[in-house]
N, C-alpha and C positions, 0 to 999 in steps of 0.2 A: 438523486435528490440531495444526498451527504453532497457533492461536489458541489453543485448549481445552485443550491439554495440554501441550505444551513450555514457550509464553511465562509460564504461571503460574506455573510451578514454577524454571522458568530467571531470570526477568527481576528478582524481588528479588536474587538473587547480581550481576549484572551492576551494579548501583547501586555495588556495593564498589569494583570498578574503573573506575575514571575514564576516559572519552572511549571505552568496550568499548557500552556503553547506545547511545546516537547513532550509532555504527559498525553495531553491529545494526539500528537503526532504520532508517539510510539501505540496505543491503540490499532490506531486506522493503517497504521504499520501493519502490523498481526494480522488483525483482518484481513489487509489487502494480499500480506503473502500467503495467507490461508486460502485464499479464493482464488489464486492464481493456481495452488496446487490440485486443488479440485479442477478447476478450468482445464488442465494437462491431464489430468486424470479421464476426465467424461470427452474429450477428442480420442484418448486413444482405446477407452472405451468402446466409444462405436465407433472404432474404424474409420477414421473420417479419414477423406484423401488428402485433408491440408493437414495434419497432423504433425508431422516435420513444420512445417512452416509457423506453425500456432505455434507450438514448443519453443521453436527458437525466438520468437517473440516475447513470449513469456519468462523466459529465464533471463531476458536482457532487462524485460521490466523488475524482476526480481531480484536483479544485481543492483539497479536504481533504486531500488526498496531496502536494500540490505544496505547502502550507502547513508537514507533517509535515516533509518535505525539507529544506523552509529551514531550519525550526529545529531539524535534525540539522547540519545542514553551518554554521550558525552556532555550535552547538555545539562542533564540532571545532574550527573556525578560532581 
């Protein structure tokens, strides 16, 4: 719902105010690498047979996510 329906209609406004964009970005940051680590965690949980594969999925989306980070918190500063 955050992706398809709030951020498209919200995030042009956000551009108006200054350092609000990056403040949000770094949020949905958190979040997103927070949920990735659970995500890794409940595969290898229950054993699932793609486990290697979700893993390495996930730690490339979370390499993109640690890149997003930087250039929010560069932004701020």
């Amino acid at each position: 719902m955050l992706t398809y329906v709030l951020l498209p209609f919200v995030a042009p406004f956000l551009g108006f105010a200054p350092g609000i964009g990056p403040g949000v970005g770094l949020v949905i940051g958190v979040i997103a690498l927070i949920a990735n680590f659970f995500s890794i965690r409940r595969f290898w949980v229950a054993d699932h047979k793609w486990k290697y594969h979700v893993t390495v999925l996930h730690i490339a989306v979370i390499g993109l996510l640690i890149a997003l980070l930087y250039f929010d918190i560069k932004a701020l500063i």
